[in-house]
C-alpha positions as CSV (number, residue, x, y, z in Angstrom):
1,X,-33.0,-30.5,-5.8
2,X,-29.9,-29.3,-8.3
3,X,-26.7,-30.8,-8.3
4,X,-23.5,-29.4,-9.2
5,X,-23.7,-30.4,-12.9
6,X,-26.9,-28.8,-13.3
7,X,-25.4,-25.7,-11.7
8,X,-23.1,-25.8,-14.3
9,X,-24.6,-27.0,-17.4
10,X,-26.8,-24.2,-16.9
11,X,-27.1,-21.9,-19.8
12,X,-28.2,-18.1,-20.5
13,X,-32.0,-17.7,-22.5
14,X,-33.8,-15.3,-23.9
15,X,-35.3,-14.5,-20.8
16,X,-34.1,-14.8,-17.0
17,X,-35.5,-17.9,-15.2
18,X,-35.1,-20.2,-12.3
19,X,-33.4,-23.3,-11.3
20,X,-35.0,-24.3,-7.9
21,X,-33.1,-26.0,-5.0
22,X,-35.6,-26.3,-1.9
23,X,-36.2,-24.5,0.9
24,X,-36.3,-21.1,-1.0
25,X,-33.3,-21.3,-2.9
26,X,-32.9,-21.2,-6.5
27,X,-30.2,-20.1,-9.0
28,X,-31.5,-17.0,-11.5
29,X,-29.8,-17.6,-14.7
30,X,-29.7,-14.0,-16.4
31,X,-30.0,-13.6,-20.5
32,X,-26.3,-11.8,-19.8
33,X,-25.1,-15.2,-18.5
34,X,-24.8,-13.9,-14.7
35,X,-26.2,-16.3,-12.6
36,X,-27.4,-15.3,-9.1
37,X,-28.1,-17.2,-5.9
38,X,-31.3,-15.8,-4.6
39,X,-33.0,-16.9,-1.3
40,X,-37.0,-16.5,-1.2
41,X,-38.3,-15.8,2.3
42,X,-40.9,-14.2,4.6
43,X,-39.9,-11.9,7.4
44,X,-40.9,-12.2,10.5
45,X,-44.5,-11.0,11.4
46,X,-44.5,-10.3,7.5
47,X,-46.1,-12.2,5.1
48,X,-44.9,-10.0,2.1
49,X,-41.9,-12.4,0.3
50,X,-38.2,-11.2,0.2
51,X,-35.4,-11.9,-1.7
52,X,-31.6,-12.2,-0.3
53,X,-28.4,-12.0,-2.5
54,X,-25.9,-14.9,-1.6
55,X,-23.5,-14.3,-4.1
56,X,-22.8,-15.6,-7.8
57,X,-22.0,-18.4,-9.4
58,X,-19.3,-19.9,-9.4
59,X,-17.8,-18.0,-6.8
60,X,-19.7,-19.4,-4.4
61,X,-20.8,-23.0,-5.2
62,X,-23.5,-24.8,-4.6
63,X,-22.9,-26.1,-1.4
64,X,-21.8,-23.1,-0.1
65,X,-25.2,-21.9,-1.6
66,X,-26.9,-24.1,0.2
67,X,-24.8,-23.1,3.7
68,X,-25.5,-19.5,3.5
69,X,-29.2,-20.2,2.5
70,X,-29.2,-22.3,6.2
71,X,-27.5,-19.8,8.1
72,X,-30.4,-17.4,7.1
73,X,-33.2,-19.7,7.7
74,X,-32.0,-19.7,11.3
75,X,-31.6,-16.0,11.6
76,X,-35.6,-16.3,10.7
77,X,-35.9,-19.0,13.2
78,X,-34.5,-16.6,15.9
79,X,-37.1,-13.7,14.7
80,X,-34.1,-11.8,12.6
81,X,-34.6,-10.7,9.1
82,X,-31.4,-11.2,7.4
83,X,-31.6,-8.9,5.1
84,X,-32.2,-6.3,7.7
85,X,-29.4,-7.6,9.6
86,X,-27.1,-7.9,6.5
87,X,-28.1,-3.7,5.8
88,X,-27.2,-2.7,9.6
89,X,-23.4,-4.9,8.6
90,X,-23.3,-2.6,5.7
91,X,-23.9,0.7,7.9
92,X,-21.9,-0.2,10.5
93,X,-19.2,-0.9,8.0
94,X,-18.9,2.3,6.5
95,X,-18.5,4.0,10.5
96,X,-15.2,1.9,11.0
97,X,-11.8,3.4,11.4
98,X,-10.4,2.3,8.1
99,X,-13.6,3.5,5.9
100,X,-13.5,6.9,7.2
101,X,-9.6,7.0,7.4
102,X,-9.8,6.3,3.1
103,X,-12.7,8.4,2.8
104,X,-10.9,11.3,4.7
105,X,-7.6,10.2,2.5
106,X,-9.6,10.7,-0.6
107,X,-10.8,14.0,-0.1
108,X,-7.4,15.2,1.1
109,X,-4.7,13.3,-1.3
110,X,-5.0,15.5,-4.0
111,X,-3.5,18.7,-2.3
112,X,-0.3,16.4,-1.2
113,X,2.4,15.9,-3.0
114,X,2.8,12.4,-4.4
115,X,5.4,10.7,-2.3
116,X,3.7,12.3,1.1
117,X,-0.1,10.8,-0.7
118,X,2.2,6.9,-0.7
119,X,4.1,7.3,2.0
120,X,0.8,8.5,4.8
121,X,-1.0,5.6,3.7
122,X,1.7,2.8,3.6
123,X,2.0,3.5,7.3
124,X,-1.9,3.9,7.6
125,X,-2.1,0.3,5.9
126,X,0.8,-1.2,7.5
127,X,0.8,0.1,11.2
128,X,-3.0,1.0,12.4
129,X,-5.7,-0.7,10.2
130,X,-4.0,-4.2,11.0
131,X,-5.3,-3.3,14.5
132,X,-8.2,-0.7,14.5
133,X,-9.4,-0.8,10.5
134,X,-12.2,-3.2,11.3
135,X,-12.9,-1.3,15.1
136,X,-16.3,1.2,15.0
137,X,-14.6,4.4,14.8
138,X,-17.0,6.0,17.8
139,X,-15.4,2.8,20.0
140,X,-11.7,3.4,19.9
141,X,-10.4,4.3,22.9
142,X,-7.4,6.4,23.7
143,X,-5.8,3.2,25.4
144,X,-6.4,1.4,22.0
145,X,-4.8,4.0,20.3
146,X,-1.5,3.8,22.6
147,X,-1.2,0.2,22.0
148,X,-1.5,0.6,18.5
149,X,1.4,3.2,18.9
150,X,3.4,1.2,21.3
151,X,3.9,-1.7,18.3
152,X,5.3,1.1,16.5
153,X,7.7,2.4,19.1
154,X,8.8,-1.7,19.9
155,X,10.5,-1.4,16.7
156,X,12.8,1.7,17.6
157,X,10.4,3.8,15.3
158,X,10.0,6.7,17.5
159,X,9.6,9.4,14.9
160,X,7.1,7.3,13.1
161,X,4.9,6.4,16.0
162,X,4.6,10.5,16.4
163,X,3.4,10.4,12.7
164,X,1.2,8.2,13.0
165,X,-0.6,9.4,16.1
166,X,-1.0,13.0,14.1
167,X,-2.4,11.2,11.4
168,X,-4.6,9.0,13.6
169,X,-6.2,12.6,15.6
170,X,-6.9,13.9,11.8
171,X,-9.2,10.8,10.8
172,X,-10.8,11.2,14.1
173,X,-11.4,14.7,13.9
174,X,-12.4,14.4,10.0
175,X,-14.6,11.4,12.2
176,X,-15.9,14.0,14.5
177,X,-17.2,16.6,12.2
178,X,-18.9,14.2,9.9
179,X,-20.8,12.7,12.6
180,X,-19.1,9.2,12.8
181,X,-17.5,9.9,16.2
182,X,-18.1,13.0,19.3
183,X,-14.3,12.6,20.7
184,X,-10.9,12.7,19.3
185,X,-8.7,10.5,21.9
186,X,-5.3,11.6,20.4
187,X,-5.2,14.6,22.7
188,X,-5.4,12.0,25.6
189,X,-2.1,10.9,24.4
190,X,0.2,13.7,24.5
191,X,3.6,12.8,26.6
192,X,2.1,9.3,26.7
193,X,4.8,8.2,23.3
194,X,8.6,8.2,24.3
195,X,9.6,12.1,23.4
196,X,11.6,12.5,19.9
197,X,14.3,12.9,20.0
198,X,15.4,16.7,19.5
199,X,16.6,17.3,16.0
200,X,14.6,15.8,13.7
201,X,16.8,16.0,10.1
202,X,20.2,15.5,10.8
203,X,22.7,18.8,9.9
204,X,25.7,20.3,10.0
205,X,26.2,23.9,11.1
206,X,29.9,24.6,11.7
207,X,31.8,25.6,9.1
208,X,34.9,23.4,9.3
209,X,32.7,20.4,9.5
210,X,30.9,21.8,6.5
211,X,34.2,22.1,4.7
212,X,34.9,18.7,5.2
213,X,31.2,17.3,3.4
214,X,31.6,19.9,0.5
215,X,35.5,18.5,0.2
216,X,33.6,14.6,0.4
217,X,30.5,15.5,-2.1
218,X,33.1,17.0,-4.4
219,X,35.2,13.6,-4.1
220,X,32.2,11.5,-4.5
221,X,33.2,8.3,-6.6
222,X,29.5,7.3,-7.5
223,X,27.2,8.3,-10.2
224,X,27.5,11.4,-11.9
225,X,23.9,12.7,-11.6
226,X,24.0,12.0,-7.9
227,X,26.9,14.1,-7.5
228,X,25.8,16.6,-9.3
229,X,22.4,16.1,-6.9
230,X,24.1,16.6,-4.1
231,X,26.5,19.9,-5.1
232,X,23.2,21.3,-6.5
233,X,21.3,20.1,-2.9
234,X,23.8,22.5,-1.1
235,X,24.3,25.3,-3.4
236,X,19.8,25.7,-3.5
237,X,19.5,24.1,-0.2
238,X,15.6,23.2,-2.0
239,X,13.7,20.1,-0.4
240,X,14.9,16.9,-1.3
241,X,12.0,16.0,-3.2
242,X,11.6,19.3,-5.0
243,X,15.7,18.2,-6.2
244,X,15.0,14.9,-7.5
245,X,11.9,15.9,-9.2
246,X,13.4,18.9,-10.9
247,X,12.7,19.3,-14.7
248,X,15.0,20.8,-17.3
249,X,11.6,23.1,-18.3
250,X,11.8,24.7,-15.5
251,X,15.0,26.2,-15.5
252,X,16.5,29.1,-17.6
253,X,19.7,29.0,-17.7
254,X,20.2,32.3,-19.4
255,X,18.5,34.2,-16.4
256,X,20.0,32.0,-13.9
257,X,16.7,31.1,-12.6
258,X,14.9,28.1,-11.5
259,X,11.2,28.3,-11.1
260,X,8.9,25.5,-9.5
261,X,5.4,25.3,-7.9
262,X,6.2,24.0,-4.3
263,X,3.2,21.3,-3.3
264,X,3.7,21.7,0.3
265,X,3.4,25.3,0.7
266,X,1.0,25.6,-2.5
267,X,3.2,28.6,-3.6
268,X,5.4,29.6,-6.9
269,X,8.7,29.5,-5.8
270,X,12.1,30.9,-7.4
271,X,15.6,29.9,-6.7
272,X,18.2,32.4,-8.1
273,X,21.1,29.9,-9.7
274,X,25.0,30.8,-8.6
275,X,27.5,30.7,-11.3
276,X,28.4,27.2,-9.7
277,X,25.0,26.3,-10.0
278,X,24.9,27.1,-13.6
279,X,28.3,25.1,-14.4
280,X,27.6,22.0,-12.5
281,X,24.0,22.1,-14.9
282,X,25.5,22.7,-17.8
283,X,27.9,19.7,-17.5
284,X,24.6,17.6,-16.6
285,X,23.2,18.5,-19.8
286,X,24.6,16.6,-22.1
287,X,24.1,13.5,-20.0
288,X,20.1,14.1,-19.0
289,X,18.9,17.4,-20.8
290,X,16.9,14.9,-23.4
291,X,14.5,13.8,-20.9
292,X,12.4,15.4,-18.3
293,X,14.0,15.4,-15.4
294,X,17.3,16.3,-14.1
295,X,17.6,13.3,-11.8
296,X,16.2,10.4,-13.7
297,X,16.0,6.9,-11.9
298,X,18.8,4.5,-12.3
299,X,15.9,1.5,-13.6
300,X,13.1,3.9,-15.3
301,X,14.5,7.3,-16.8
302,X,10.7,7.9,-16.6
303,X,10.6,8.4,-13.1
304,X,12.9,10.6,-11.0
305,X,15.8,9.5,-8.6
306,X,14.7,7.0,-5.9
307,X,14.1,9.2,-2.3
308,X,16.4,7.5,-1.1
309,X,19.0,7.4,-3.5
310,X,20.9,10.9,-1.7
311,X,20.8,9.8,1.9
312,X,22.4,6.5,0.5
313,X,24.9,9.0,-1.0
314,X,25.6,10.7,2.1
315,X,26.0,7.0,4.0
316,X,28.2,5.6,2.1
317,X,30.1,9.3,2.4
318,X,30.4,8.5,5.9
319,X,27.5,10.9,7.3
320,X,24.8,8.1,7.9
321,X,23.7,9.1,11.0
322,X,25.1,13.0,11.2
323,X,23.7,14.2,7.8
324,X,20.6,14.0,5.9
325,X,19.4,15.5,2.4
326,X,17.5,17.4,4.1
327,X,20.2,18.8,6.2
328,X,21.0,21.6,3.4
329,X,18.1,23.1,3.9
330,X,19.0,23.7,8.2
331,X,22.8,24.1,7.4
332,X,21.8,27.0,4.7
333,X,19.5,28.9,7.0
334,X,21.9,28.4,10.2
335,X,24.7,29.7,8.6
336,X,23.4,32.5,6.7
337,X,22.3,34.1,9.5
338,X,24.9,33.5,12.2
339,X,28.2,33.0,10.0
340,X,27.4,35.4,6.9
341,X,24.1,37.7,8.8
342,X,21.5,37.6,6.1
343,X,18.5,38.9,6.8
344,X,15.8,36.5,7.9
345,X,13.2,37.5,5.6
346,X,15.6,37.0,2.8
347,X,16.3,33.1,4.4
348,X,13.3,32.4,4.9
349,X,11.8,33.9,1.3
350,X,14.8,31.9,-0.3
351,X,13.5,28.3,1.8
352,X,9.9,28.9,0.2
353,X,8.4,29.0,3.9
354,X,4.7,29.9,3.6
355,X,5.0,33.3,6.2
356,X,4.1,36.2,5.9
357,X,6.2,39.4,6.7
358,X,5.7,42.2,9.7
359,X,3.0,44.2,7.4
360,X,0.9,41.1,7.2
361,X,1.7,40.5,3.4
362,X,1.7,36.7,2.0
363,X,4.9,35.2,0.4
364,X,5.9,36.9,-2.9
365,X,8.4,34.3,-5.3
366,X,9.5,38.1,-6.2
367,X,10.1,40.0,-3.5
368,X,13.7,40.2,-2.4
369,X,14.6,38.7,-5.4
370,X,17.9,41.0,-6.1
371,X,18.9,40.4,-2.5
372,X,18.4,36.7,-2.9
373,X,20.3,36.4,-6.0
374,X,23.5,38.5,-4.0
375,X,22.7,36.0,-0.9
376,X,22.3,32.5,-2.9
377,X,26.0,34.1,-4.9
378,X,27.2,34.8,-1.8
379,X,26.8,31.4,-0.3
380,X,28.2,29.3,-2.9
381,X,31.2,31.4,-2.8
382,X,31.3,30.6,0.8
383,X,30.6,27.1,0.1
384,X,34.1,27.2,-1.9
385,X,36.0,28.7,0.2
386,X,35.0,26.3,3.0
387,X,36.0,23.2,0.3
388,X,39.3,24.9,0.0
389,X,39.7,25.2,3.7
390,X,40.0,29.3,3.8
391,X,39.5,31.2,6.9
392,X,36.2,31.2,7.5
393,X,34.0,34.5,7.9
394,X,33.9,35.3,11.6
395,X,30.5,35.6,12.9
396,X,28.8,38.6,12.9
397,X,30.4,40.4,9.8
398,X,27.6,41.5,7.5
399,X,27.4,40.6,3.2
400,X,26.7,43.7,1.9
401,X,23.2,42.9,0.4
């Protein structure tokens, strides 16, 4: 029989060799200095020896050695092999909810952008494997699912109970076609979650009320690259993470041009600078221009401006719960068409949606691109005279484009 000191007073050789407990247990002490707990037995109706792994030392002590080596001598007793049994955990491991969702995460993350790659598994992490990471994957029901969902919902998280439930149906259906599962329950659940509620990104869209946020942003009394965010925000009318991950390489401010690769759409994008886009970058310059990006973080210059750090902006503006960042973007395309009657295909070339004309032919960063310079012009001029509170242009008169 060892005892603890022996366990520990052990030492590494030349060659491996063995210090014997009883009952089929020994510690293997390696010439690397690894010592193993192995477990000598005979399976049952088998008179060929096996060996079982319970763990190293001194992670797992003796006594716990000595447990473990117990539990499996009564497996034996009962006619179970445990090392057959410990193979068929294993298996059965890998077909749970939360190994295929990472597995199906892995493959995927690298054509999202960064903050989508974080923020889909945070709520992954935080909000279903709690509750169905350990479950089989083929024995999730759709009532597991909506209860999984309703925990979600009980903390007024609507919009990210939806989320989650389309990220849940495209484990299941990676799940599905893999083998692991042969049904995706999320279909089950449609109109089962309260409905969103219409309107996902806050906006405005009428010009007076647009006046009065372009006369706020320009009066904005926190820091200068934040203002400058939020001017720029409007006047591109980009998405808010393509804004505060802009870098100074990528513009040319002698063509008036900035030019970026959009992750979402997977396209090369180009967004014709106004003169008022060109002035407000200019000023930033001097302030950021020697690091990478226009929007650095207020802790580490390294990183750009927190994803939160505009919406904060726009709170403390007083639009908290009328206006989001990513309300340019619906205030931009709303207007243009109904107030100023730009064409759609210009709009929608200019918000770097992945569509594809009448003729069938994908998004080109360069088609339109004289039109969109007159339009993106065009609209910060309007922009200005809405700040200065001039009579608006009524709807339906066309911008010569």
């Amino acid at each position: 029989m060892l005892t603890p000191s022996a366990v520990k007073n052990s030492r590494p050789q030349g060659r491996a060799y063995k210090l014997a407990d009883g009952r089929g247990l020994y510690l293997l002490v390696k010439p690397t200095g690894a010592r193993w707990w192995r477990l000598d037995y005979r399976r049952p109706g088998n008179k060929r020896r096996n060996t079982l792994s319970l763990g190293t030392y001194p992670e797992v002590s003796l006594r716990h050695a000595r447990e473990r080596r117990d539990d499996a001598r009564k497996q034996l007793a009962d006619g179970i092999d445990p090392g057959v049994k410990r193979q068929a955990e294993r298996e059965a491991g890998l077909e749970t909810f939360e190994a295929i969702a990472r597995e199906w995460y892995a493959k995927r993350a690298p054509y999202w952008a960064p903050s989508h790659r974080s923020k889909l598994l945070r709520r992954l992490e935080r909000d279903v494997f709690p509750w169905l990471g350990a479950r089989p994957m083929a024995a999730i029901t759709a009532p597991d699912l909506l209860a999984v969902m309703r925990r979600v919902e009980a903390r007024a998280a609507v919009e990210t109970a939806h989320r989650d439930l389309q990220y849940c149906g495209q484990v299941f259906r990676y799940a599905v076609a893999t083998g692991r599962a042969t049904v995706d329950p999320t279909p089950s659940l449609r109109g089962a979650l309260t409905p969103r509620k219409p309107g996902h990104f806050a906006s405005l869209t009428e010009p007076d009320q647009v006046g009065e946020l372009m006369r706020a942003i320009d009066g904005y009394t926190g820091s200068f690259p934040v203002c400058c965010a939020l001017k720029l925000a409007a006047l591109t009318f980009v998405r808010p993470g393509e804004l505060r991950a802009a870098e100074w390489k990528d513009f040319d401010l002698d063509t008036a041009e900035w030019r970026f690769h959009v992750t979402k759409t997977d396209i090369d994008h180009i967004v014709p600078l106004a003169t008022q886009a060109l002035t407000i970058l200019r000023e930033l310059h001097p302030l950021t221009g020697c690091g990478r990006y226009l929007f650095p973080g207020m802790v580490d210059r390294k990183r750009p401006l927190s994803d939160m750090a505009l919406n904060i902006a726009l709170r403390r503006m007083g639009y908290g719960h009328t206006f989001t960042a990513h309300g340019f973007r619906a205030m931009a395309r709303t207007i243009l068409d109904e107030q100023l009657g730009f064409r759609l295909d210009f709009i929608e070339h200019q918000l770097a949606h992945a569509v594809r004309d009448p003729n069938g032919t994908a998004y080109n960063r360069t088609k339109h691109l004289p039109e969109r310079r007159k339009m993106m012009q065009a609209w910060a001029d309007y922009l200005d005279s809405l700040k200065a509170g001039s009579t608006v242009v009524p709807i339906g008169q066309r911008w010569h484009t």
